[in-house]
C-alpha positions as CSV (number, residue, x, y, z in Angstrom):
1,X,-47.3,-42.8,64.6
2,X,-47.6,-43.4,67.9
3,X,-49.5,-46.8,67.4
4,X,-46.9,-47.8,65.2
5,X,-43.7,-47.1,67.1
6,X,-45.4,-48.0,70.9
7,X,-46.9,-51.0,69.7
8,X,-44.4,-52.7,67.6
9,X,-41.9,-51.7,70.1
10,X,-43.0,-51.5,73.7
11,X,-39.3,-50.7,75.6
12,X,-40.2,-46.9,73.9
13,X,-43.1,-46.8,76.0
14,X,-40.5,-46.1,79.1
15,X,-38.9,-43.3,77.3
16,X,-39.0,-40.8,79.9
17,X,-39.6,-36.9,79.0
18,X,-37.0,-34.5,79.1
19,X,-39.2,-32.2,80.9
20,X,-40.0,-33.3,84.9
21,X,-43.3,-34.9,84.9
22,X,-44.7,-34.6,82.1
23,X,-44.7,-38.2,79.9
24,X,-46.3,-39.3,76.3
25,X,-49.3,-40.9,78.5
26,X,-50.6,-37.7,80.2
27,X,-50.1,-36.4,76.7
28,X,-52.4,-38.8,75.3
29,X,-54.7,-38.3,77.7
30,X,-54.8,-34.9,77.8
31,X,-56.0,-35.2,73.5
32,X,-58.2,-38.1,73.7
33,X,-60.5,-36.5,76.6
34,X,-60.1,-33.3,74.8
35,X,-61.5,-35.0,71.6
36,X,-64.0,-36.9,73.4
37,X,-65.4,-33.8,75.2
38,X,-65.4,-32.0,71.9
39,X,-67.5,-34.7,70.1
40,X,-69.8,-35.4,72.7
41,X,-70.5,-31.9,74.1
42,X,-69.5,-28.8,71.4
43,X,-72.3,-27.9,69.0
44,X,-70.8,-27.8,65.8
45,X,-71.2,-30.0,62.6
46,X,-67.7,-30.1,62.3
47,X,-66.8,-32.3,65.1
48,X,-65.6,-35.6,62.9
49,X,-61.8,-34.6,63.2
50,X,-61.9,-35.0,66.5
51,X,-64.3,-38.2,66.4
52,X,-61.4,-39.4,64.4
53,X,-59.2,-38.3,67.0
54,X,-60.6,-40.4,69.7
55,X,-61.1,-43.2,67.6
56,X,-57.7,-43.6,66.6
57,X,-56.2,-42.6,69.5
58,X,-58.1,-45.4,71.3
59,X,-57.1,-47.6,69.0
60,X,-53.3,-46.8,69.4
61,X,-53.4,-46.6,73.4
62,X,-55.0,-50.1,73.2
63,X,-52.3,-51.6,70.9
64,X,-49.6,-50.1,73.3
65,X,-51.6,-51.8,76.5
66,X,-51.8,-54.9,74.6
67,X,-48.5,-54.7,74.1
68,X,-47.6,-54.0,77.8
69,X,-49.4,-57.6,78.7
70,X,-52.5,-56.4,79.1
71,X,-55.4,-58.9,78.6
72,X,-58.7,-57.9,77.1
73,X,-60.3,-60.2,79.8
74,X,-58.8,-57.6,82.7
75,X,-60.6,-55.1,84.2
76,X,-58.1,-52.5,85.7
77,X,-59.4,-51.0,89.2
78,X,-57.0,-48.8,90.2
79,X,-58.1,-45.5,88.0
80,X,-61.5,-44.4,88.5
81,X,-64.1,-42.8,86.2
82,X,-64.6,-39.3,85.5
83,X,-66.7,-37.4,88.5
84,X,-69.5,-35.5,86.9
85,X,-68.3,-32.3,88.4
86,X,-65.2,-32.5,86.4
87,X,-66.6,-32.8,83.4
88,X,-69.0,-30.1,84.5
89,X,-65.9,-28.2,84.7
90,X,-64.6,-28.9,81.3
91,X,-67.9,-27.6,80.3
92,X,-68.1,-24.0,81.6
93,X,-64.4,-24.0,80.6
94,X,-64.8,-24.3,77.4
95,X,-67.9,-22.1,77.6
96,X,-66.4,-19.2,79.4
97,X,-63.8,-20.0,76.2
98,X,-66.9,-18.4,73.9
99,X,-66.9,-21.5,72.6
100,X,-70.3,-23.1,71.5
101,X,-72.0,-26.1,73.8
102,X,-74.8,-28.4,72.8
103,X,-78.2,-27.3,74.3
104,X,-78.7,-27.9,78.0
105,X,-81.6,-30.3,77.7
106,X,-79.5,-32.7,76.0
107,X,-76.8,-32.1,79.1
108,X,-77.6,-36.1,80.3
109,X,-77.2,-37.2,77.0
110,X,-73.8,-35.5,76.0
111,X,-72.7,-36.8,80.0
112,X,-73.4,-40.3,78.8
113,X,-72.0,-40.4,75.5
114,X,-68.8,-38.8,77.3
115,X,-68.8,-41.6,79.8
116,X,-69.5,-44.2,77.1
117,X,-66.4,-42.8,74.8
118,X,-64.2,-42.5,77.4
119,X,-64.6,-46.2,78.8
120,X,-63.2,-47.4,75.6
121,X,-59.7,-46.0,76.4
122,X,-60.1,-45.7,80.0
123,X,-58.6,-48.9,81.5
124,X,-55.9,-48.9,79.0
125,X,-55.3,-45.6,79.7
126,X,-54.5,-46.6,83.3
127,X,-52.9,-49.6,82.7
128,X,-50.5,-47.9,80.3
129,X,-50.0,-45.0,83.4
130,X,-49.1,-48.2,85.5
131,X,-46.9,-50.1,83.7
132,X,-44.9,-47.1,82.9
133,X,-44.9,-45.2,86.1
134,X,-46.4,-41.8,83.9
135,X,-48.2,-39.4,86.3
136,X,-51.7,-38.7,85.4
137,X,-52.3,-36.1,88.1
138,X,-55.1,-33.6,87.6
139,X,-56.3,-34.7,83.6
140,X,-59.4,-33.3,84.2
141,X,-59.1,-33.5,87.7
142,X,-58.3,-36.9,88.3
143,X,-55.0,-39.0,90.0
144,X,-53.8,-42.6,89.1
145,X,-51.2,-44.2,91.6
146,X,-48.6,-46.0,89.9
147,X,-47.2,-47.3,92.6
148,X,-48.0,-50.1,94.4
């Protein structure tokens, strides 16, 4: 839905939230790392919803960047990646949750297919924050100027 509406009409993407700083980006954010971190890190066999998830969701926040004037060709500087401590962080979260993690041997591996499924969407993601001046403060742990 998201893809469809954003996309196809990009003035939607400046629709502001009724609630003080909160915006459809941070939202988007806030699912596709919560998808990614699921695939790559929760031991479970049933982890292909949210595989979908981030695939999809990827696909729709590059549409809408694309959209914005965006070039594939551009690489966008101003976010940066996701420190390993925060995603360290995310991790004893979820397991203080009780909820299952893949073994700790396979830790590197699960920090690399994190990294690697979060670059798809990450400098659209920022470029998106950008272009409409959406706070992305604190999702998981990091902060995107949007000004200047």
């Amino acid at each position: 839905m998201l893809w469809d509406t954003h996309s196809v009409l990009p003035m939607l993407t400046m629709s502001p939230s009724v609630q003080s700083g909160q915006s459809w980006v941070s939202a988007a954010a806030a699912v596709l790392d919560a998808a990614t971190l699921a695939t790559s890190s929760i031991e479970t066999h049933d982890t292909e919803a949210a595989r979908i998830c981030a695939q999809t969701g990827t696909r729709a926040l590059l549409a809408i960047a694309d959209a914005l004037g965006r070039t594939r060709s551009a690489t966008e500087a101003a976010g940066t990646g996701l420190s390993r401590e925060k995603y360290e962080a995310a991790r004893a979260r979820l397991c203080s949750s009780g909820i299952r993690l893949k073994l700790v041997a396979d830790q590197e591996t699960q920090w690399h297919e994190f990294q690697r499924m979060r670059a798809q969407y990450q400098d659209a993601l920022f470029f998106v924050a950008r272009r409409t001046f959406a706070p992305l403060d604190d999702i998981l742990g990091e902060k995107v100027h949007t000004c200047g």
